[in-house]
N, C-alpha and C positions, 0 to 999 in steps of 0.2 A: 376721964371721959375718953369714948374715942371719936378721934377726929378724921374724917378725909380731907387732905390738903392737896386741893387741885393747880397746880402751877405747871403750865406746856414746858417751860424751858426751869427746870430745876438743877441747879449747877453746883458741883463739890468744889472744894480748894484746889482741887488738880485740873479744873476748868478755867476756862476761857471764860467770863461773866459775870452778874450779882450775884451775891452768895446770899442775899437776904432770907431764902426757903432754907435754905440747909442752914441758917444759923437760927433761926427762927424754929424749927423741924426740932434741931438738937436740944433746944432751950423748952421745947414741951415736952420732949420724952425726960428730960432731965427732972421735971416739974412732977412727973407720973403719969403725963397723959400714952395714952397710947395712938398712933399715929400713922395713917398710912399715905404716903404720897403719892400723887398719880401726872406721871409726864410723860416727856418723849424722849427718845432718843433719838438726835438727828444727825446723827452716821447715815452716810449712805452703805448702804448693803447692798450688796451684788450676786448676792447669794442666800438662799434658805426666804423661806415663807414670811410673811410679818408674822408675828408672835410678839404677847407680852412675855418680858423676865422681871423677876423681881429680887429685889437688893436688900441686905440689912444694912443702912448708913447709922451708924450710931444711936439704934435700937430703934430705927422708924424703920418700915416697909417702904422702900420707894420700887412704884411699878411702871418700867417702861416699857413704852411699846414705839418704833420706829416709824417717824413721821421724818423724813429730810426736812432742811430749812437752812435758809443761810441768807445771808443781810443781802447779798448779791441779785437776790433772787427780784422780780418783777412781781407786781401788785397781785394780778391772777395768780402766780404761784406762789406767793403767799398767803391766798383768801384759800385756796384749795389744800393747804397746809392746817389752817387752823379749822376749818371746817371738817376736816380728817378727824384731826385730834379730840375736836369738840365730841363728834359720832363715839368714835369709839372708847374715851372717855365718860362717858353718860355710862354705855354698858356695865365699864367696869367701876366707876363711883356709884351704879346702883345696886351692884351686887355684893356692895361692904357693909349696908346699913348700919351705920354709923350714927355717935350722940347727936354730932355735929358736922357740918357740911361748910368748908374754906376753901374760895376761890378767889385766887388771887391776878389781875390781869399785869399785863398784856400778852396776848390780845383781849378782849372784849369779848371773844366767843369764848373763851372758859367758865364765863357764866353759865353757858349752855347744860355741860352736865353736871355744874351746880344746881341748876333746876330741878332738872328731869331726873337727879339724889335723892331730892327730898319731896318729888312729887307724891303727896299722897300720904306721907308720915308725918311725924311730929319733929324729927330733927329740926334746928332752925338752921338755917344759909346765913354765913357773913360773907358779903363779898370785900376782896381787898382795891382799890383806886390805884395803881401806879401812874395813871397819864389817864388825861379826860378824852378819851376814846367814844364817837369818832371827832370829837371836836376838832383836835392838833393834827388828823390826819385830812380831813373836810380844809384846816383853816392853810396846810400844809400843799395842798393840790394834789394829794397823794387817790384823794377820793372825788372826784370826778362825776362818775354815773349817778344823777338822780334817784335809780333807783338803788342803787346801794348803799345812797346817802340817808336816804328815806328808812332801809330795813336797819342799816346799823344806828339811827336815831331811835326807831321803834324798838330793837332789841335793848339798848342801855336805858332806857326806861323802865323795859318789860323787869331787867335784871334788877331797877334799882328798888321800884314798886315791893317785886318778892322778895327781895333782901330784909331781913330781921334785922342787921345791923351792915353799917358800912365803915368800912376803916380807912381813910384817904391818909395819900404821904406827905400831905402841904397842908397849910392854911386855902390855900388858891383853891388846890381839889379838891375839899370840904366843900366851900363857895359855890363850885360848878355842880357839884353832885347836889347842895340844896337847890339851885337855881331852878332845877329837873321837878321840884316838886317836894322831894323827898323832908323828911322830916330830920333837923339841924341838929336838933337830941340825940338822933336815935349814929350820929357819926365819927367817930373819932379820929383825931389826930396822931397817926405814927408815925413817925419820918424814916427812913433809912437810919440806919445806926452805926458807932463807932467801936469795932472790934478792938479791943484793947491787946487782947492776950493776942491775936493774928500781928499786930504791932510791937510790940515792945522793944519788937530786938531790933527796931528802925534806922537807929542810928549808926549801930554795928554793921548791918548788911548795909543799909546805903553808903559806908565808906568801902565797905570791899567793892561793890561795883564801882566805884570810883576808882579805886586799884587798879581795877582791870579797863579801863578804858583812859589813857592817856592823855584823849583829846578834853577830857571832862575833869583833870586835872587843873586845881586853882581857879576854876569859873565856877560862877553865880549858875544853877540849872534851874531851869523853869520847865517844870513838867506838864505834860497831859499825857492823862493815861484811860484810855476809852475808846470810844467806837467812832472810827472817820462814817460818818452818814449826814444828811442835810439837817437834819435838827440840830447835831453839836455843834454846827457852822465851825468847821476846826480850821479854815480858812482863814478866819480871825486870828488865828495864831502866826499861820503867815504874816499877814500884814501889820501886824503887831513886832514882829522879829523882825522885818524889812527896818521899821521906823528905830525900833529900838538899838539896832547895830552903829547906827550913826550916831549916838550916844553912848553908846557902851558897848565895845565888842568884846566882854567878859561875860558878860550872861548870853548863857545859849540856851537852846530850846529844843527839848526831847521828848519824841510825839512816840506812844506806844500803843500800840492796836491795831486793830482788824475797821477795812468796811467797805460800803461802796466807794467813798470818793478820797480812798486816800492813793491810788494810782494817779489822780489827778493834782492831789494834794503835793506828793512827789514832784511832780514832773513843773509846777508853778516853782517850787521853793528853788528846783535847779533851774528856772527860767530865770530868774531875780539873784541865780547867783550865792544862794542862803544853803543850798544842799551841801551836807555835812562841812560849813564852816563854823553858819549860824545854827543853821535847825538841821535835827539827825534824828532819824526814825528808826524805829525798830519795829516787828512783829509782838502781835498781840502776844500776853505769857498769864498763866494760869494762875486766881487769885495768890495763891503762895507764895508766887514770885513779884507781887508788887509790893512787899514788905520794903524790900530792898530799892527798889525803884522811887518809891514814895521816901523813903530816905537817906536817898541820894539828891529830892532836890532841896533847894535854896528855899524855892516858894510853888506850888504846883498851879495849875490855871485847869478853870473849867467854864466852858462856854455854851452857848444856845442860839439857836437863831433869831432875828426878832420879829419873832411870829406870836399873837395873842395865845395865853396859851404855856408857852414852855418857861415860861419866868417863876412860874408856880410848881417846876422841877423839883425832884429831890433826887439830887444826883450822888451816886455811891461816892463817887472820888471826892464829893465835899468832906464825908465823914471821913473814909478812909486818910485823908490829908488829917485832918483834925488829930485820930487816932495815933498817927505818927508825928505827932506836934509839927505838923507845919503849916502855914499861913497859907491860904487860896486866893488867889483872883477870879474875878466873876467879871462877865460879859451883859449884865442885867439887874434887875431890879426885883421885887417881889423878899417872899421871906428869908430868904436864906441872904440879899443884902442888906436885910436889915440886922440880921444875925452877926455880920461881919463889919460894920456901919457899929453897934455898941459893945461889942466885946472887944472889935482893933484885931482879930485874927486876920485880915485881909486886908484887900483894895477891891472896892466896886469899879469897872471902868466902865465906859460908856457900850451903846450895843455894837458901834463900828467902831475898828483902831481907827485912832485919828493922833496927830503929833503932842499932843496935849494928854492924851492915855499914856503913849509911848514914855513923856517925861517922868508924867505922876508914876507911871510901872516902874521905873529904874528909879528914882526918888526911893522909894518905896525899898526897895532890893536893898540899896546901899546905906537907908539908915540901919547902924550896928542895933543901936540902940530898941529904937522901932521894930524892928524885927525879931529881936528879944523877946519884947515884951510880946509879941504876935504870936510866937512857938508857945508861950508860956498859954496863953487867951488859949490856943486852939487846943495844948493838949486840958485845958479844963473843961472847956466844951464836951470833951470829946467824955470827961471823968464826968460830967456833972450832966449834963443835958440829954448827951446821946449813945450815953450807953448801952450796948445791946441790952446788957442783963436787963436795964429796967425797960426798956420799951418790952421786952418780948411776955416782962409781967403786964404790962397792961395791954396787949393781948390776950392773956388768957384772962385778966379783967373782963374782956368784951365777950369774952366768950362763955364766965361763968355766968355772967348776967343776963346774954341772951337766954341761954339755960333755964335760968331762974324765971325769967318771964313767960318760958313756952310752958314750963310746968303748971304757972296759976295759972295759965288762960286752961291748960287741957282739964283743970279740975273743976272750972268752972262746971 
């Protein structure tokens, strides 16, 4: 079949991001579909016209066209970013006409020229759920204006209504998307996946960065590796590394990424006196290079704020840890602690550090034993549950079956 697969921020190995499009992308053209992708590119350019180019990534088309965007950026310039993308998108998703029409958020408005793809043909639209938009953005204070609260409610209806099929990353987002109306059959569960073969050589490169950084010699390393913004509340790692130092000054804590609030993040850790003893930061590094970073640690941590809403996450660095057999920490509740609650891959701790986390987290660290059996739990997860290979088959599940559905209705 050919597919258009609409994703604004579509990211290679040599980027800064999820890689879920480009692994997802590679795994239908490998299948025989043919595949064309349509994003942006958010370089800013100082020079020459906007203009789409187009890419052969691993025998898909990916078509960019330059929209800037950066996490830095303020709510108005990021509605005028996606509303960009969305216009000019529609154009070119409707001049591919295509079997099938895949759009996957966020934001919300790339359902837009998912729509206006298949207005009027018989392609069918699957949209994909990554965050219940504008729900977590409304429950976040990020959405504010009535009336914007109002059109982004009435759009993710409009989208879910036309939707022939929806694909959520949770159990949670399933939950929210029927809540809306939509019909519970017609949704499936994909979660974020574990790259096996982007892992393997984990333990190898996680010891050479250890080579090269002396201070991270013979200590326990607790990683995060993701985006400083107010939903990952990475602040809880702070205060987490505060409690936990005075119990263990062998496990440190190494934060890597981009975002708005890790200048602030910075500057707290060296207030408390933690900057590069306890906790040491690095810049964001392109999926490639967290092979090595993911194993080099001990145990990695992934967090959320406790806001209704984000516990029903499906956050890459869960998989990616898994992939490179290591044990995670969570800051919450929802599926993915329960995930790590019966297999033993982790520790759930509470939504705030509190001195009783701090125990249980280093408890945790220093059973030999326990943490054994946790590396072992998470790379089978990773073999057994969330394997790219088989999730990205039951996508194209969802997609042969829409298929199949739009066929007898048009013979009707």
């Amino acid at each position: 079949m050919h597919i258009t697969y609409l994703h604004q921020y579509f990211v290679k190995p040599e980027q800064n991001g999820g890689s879920r499009t480009y692994e997802m992308t590679k795994r239908l053209v490998r299948a025989g579909h043919r595949v064309d992708v349509i994003t942006s590119d958010r370089a800013l350019r100082r020079s020459g016209r906007k203009t789409w180019r187009v890419e052969d990534v691993n025998g898909a088309r990916v078509h960019y066209y330059p929209v800037p965007y950066d996490q830095k950026m303020g709510v108005m310039r990021r509605l005028v970013a996606f509303l960009e993308f969305a216009v000019v998108s529609s154009f070119r998703a409707r001049k591919l006409n295509s079997d099938l029409v895949f759009a996957t958020s966020t934001p919300l408005t790339i359902g837009i020229p998912g729509l206006i793809a298949v207005l009027g043909r018989r392609s069918p639209f699957v949209f994909e759920v990554r965050d219940l938009w504008p729900a977590i953005p409304i429950a976040m204070g990020a959405l504010k204006n009535p009336i914007m609260r109002a059109a982004a409610v009435w759009l993710e209806k409009t989208i879910y209504r036309r939707a022939d099929a929806i694909v959520a990353l949770s159990p949670e987002m399933k939950a929210g998307v029927v809540e809306t109306g939509y019909s519970e059959d017609r949704v499936s569960v994909i979660p974020n996946g574990s790259d096996l073969d982007t892992f393997a050589d984990a333990d190898t490169q996680g010891a050479e960065l250890i080579d090269s950084r002396p201070e991270f010699y013979g200590k326990k390393l607790a990683v995060y590796c993701g985006t400083f913004g107010p939903a990952k509340y990475v602040r809880y790692i702070i205060d987490l590394a505060d409690r936990v130092r005075s119990i263990d000054d062998t496990i440190l804590f190494y934060l890597v990424g981009e975002g708005p609030e890790k200048d602030e993040l910075v500057e707290l850790a060296a207030k408390r006196s933690l900057l590069n003893s306890t906790v040491y930061f690095d810049p964001g590094v392109p999926k490639e290079n967290v092979c090595g970073i993911f194993g080099a640690a001990t145990i990695n941590i992934s967090t959320v704020a406790d806001i209704p809403g984000l516990a029903g996450n499906s956050a890459n660095k869960v998989f990616d840890s898994f992939a490179a057999g290591r044990p995670i920490a969570i800051n919450h509740g929802g599926w993915q602690a329960e995930i790590l609650e019966r297999s033993g891959a982790g520790v759930v701790l509470s939504p705030e550090a509190s001195d009783a986390d701090a125990r249980r987290f280093v408890e945790f660290v220093n059973d030999e034993a326990g943490m054994a059996r946790a590396r072992r739990s998470a790379k089978n997860l990773a073999e057994t549950e969330f394997a790219r290979d088989n999730l990205a088959a039951k996508l194209i599940d969802v997609f042969d079956d829409v298929l199949s559905s739009n066929e007898v209705r048009s013979s009707r």
